[in-house]
Backbone as CSV, one residue per row, in Angstrom:
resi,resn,N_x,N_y,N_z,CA_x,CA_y,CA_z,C_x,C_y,C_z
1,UNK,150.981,50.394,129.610,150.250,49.806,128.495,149.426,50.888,127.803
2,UNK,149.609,51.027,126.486,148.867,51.845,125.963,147.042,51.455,125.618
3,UNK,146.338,52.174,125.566,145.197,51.934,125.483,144.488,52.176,124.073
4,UNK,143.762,51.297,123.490,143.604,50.946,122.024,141.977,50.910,121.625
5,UNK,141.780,50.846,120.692,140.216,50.660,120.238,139.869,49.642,119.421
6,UNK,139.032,48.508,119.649,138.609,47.763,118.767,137.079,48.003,118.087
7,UNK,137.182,47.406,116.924,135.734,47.675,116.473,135.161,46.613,116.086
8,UNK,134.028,46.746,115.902,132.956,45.299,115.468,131.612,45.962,115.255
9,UNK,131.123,45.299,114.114,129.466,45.527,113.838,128.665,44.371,113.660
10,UNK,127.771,44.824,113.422,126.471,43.889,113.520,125.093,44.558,112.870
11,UNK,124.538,43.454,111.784,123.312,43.766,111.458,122.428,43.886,112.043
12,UNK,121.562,44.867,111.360,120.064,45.407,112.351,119.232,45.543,111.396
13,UNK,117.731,45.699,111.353,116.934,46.026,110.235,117.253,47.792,109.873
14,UNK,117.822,48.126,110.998,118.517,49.738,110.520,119.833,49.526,110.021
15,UNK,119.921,48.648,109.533,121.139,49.133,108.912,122.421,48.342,109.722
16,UNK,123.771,48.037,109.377,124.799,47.969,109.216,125.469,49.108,110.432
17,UNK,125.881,48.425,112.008,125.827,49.237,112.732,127.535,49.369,113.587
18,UNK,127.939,49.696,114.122,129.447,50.095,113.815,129.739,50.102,115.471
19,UNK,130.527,49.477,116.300,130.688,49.725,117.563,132.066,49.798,117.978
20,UNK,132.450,50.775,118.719,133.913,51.373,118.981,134.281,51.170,120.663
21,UNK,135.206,50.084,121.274,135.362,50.003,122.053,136.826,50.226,122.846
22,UNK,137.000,50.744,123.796,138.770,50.587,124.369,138.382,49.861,125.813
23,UNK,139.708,49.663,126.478,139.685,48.783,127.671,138.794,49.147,128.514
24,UNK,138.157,50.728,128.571,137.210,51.466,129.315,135.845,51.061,129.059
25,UNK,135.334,50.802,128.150,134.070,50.826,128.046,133.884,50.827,126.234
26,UNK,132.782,50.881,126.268,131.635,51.216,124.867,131.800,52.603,124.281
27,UNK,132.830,53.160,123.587,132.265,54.995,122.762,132.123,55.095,121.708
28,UNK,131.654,54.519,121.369,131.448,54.934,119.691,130.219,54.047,119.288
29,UNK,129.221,54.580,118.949,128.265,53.641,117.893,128.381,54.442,116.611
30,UNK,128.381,53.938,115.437,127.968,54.316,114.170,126.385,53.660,113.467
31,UNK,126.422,54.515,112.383,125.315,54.057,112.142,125.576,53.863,110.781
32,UNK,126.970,53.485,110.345,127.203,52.583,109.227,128.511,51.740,109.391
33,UNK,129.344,51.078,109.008,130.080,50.549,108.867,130.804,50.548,107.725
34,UNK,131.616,51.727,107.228,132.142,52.065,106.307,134.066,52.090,107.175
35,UNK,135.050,52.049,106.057,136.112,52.212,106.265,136.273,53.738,106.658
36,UNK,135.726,55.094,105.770,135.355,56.018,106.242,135.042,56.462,107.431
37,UNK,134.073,56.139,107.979,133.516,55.596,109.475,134.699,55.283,110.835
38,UNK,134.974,53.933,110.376,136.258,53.815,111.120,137.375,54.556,111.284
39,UNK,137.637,55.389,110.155,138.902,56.552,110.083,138.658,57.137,110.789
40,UNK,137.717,58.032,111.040,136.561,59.384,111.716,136.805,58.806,112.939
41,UNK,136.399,57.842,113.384,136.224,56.980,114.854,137.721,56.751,115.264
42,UNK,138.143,56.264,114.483,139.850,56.599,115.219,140.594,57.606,115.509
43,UNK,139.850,58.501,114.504,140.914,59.795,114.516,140.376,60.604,115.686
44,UNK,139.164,60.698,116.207,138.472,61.332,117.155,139.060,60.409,118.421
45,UNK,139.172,59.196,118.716,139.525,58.773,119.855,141.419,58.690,119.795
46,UNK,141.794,59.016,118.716,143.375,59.007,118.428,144.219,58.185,119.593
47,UNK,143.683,56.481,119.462,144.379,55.320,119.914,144.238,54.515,118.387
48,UNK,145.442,53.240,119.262,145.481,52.849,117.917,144.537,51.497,117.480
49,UNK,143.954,51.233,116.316,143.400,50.105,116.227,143.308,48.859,116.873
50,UNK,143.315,48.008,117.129,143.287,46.714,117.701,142.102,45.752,117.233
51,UNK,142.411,44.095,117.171,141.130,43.717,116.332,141.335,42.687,117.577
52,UNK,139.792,42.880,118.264,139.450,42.134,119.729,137.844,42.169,119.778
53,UNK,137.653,40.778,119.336,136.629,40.937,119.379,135.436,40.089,120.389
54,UNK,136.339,39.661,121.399,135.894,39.803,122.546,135.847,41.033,123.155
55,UNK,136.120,42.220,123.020,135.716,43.370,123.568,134.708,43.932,122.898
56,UNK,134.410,43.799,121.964,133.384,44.244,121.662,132.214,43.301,121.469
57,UNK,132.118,41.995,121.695,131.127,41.051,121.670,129.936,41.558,122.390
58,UNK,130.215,41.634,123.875,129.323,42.249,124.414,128.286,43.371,124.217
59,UNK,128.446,44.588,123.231,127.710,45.526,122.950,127.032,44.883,121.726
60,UNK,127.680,44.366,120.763,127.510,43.479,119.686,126.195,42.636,119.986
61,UNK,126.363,41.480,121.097,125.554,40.895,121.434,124.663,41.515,122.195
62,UNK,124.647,42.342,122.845,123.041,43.446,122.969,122.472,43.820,122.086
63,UNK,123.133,44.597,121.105,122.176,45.123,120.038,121.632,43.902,119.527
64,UNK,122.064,42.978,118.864,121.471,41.722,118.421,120.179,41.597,119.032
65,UNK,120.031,41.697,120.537,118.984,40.976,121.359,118.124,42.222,122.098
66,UNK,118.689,43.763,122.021,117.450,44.817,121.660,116.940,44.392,120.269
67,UNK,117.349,44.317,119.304,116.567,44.903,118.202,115.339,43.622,117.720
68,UNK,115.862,42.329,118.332,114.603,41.631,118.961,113.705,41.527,119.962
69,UNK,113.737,42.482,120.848,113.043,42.832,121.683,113.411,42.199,122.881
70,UNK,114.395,41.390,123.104,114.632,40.608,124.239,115.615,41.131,125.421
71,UNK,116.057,42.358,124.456,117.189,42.905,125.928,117.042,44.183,125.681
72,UNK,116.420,44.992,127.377,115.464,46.118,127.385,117.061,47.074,128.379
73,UNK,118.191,46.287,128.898,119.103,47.277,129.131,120.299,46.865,128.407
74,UNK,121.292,47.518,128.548,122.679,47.399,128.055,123.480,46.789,129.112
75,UNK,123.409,47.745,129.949,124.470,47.351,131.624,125.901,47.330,130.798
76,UNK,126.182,47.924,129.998,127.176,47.916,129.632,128.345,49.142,130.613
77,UNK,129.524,49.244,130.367,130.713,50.032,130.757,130.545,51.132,129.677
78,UNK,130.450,52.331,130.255,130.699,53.460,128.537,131.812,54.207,128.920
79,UNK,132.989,54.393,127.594,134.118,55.421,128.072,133.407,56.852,127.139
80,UNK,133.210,57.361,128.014,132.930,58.630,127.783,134.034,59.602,127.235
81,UNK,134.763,59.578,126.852,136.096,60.319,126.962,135.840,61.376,125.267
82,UNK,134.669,61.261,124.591,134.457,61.999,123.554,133.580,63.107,123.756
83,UNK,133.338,63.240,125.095,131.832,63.861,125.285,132.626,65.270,126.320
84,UNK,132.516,66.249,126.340,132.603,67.056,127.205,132.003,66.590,128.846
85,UNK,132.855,67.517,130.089,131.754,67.433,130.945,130.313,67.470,131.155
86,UNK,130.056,68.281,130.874,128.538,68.577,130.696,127.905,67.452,129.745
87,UNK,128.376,67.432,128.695,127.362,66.504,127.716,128.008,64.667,128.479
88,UNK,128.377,64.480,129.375,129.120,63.371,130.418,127.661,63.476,131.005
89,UNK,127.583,64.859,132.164,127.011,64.518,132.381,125.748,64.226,132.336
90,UNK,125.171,65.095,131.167,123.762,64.847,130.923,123.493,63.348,130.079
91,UNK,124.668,63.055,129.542,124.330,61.868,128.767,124.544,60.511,130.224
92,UNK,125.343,60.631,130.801,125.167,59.725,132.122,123.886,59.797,132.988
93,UNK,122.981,60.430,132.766,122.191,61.022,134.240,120.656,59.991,132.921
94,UNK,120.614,60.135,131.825,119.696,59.476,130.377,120.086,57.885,130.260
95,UNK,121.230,57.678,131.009,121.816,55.939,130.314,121.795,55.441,131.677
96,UNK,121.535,56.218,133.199,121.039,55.592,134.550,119.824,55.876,134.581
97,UNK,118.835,56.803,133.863,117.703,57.106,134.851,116.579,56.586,133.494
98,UNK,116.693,56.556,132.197,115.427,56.228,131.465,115.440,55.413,131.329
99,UNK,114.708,54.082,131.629,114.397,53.080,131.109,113.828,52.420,129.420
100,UNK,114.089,51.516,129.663,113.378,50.591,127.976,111.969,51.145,127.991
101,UNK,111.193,51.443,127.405,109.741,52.046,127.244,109.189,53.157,128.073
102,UNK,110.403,54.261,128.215,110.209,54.887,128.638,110.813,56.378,127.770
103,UNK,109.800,57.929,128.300,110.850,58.426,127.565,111.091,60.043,128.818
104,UNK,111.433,60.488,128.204,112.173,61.955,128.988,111.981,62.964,128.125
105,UNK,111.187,64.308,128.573,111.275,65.450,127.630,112.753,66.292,127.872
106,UNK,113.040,66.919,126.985,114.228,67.794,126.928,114.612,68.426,128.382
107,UNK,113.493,69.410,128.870,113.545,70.211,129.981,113.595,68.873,131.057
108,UNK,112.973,67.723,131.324,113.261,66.785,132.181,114.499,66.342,132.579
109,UNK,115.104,65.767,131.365,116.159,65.759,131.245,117.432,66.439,131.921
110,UNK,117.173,67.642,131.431,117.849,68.897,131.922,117.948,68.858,133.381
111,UNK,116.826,68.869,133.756,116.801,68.838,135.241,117.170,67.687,135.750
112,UNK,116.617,66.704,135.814,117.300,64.991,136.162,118.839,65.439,135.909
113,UNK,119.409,65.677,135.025,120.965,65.736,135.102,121.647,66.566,135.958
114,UNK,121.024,67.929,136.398,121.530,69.146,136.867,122.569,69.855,136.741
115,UNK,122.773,69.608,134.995,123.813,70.238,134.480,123.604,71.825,133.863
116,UNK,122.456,72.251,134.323,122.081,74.041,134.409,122.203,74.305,132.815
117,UNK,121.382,73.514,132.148,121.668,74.221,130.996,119.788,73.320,130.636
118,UNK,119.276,74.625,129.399,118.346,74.509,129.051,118.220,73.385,127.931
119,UNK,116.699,73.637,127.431,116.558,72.287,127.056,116.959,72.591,125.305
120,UNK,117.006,73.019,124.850,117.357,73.565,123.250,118.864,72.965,123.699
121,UNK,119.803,73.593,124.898,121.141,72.984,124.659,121.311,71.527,125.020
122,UNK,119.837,70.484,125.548,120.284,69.413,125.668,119.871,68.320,124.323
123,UNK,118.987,69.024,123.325,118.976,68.898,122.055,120.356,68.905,121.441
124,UNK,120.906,69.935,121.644,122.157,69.525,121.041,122.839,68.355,121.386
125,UNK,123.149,68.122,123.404,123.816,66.666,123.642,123.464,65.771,123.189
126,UNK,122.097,66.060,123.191,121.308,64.300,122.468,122.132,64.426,120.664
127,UNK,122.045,65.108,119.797,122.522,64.888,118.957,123.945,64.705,118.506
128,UNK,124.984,64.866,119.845,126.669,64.840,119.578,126.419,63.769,120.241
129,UNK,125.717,62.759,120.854,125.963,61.603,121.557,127.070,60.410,120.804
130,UNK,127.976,60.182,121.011,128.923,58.971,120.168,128.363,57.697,120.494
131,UNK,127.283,57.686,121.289,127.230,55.840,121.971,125.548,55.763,121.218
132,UNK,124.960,56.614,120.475,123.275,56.293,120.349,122.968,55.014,120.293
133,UNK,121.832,54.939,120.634,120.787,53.610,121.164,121.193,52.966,122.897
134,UNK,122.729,52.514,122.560,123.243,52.415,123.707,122.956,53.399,125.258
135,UNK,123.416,54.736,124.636,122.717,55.693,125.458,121.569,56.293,124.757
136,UNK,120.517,55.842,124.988,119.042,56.219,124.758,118.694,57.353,124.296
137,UNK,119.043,58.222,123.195,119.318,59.744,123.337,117.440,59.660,122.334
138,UNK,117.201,58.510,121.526,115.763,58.471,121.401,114.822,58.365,122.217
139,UNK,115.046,58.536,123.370,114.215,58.238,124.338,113.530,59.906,125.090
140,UNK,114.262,60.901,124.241,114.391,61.760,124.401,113.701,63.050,124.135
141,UNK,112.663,63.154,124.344,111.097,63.883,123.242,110.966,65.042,123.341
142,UNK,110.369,66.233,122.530,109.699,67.291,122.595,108.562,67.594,123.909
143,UNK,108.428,68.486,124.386,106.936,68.421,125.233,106.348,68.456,124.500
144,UNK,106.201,68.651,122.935,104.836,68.889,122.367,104.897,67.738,120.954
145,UNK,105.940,67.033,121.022,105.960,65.883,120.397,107.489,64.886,120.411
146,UNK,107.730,64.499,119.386,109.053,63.340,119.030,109.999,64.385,119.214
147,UNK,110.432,65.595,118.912,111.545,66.536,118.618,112.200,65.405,117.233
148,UNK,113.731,66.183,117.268,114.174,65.825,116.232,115.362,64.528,116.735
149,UNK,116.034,63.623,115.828,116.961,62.602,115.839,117.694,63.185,114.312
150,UNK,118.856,62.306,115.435,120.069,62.994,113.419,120.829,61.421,113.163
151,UNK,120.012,60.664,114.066,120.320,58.812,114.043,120.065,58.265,113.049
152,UNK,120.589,57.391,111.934,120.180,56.505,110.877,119.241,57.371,109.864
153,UNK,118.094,57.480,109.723,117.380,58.340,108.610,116.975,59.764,109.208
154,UNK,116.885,59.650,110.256,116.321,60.881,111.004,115.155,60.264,111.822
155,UNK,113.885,60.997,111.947,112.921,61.569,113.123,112.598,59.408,112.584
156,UNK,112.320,59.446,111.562,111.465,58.061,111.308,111.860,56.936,112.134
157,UNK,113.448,57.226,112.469,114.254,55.830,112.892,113.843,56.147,114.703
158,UNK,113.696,57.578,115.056,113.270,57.628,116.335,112.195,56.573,116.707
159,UNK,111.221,57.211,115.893,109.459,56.936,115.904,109.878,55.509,116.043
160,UNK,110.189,54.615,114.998,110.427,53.193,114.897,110.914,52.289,116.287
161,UNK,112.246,52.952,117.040,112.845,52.779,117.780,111.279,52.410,119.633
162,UNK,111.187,54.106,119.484,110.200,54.145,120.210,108.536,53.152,120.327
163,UNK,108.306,52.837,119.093,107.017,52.154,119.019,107.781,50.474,119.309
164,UNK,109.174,50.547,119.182,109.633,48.981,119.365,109.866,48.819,120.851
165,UNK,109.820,49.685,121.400,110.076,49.994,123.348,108.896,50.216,123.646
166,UNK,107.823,50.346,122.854,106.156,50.306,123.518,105.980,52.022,124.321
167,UNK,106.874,52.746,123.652,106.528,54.003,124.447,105.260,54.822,123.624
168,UNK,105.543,54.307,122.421,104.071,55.091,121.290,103.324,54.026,120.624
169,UNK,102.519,54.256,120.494,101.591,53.112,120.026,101.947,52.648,118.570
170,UNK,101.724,51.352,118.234,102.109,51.186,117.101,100.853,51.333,116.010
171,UNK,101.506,51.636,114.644,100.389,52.046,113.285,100.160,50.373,112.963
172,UNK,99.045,50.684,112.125,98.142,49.140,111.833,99.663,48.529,110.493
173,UNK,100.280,49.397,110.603,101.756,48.942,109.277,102.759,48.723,109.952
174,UNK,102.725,49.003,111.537,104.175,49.086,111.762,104.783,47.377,111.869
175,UNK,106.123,47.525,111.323,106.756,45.619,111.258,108.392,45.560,112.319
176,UNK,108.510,45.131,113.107,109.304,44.667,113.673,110.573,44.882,112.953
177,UNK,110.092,43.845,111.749,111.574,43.545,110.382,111.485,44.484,110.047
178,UNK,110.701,45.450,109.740,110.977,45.976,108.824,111.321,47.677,109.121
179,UNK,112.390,48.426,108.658,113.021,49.916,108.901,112.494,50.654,108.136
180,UNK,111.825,52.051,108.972,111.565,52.926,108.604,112.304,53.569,107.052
């Protein structure tokens, strides 16, 4: 049996959000839902389409119920199969060990994974991540502040993300509904 990818999205106050699944697990989040999008996402996992959307309900129906605050894990299946070893394993060692309102500096990280590589190169994993939010790669900070996100608008959608997991305090403006 050959192995295939279905897709499905779902609204968020960020935006129009894009989820890529095969019989393995969860790999792909987008952070739009464009036909564009989907090309890119197929051509990188090079299986063929499939429209199942019981396979993807499940990630579907998490994000729905994170971005209301009501579901703080995924417990989802992830096929990793876009990610190198190394960025496997540092992105596996971030989607078992950080929790919902919690976060991890770069060099932490690094080490929690023990994939021998510094923290500037786990800046990079956090930013090739294919599964974001799913795998927490915002959860993911500077020692000396937020660092950077290349997710939805950038650093703002971090900050947002984070003050909605109670890891930073929220501003006398910040709104639930409402996206950075």
């Amino acid at each position: 049996m050959t192995e295939t990818l279905a897709f499905g999205s779902v609204d968020t106050v960020l935006g129009r959000l894009l989820v890529g699944a095969t019989e393995t697990g969860v790999g792909w989040l987008g952070w739009k839902d464009t036909p564009g999008t989907r090309a890119r996402a197929a051509a990188r996992f090079g299986l063929p389409v499939v429209e199942d959307p019981g396979r993807v309900a499940p990630a579907l129906d998490g994000l729905r119920a994170y971005f209301t605050g009501t579901e703080h894990a995924f417990g989802l299946p992830v096929d990793w199969r876009l990610t190198s070893p190394v960025q496997r394993r540092v992105l596996a060692a971030l989607y078992e060990s950080v929790p919902y309102g919690k976060v991890v500096t770069y060099g932490e990280l690094g080490e929690l994974s023990g994939a021998g590589v510094p923290a500037q190169a786990i800046g990079q994993v956090m930013g090739s991540n294919p599964v974001p939010l799913i795998v927490p790669c915002h959860r993911v900070v500077a020692s000396n502040g937020l660092g950077g996100y290349s997710g939805g608008s950038g650093v703002e959608v971090k900050r947002w993300l984070l003050t909605m997991e109670g890891s930073i305090p929220a501003t006398l403006d910040w709104d639930l509904a409402t996206a950075p």
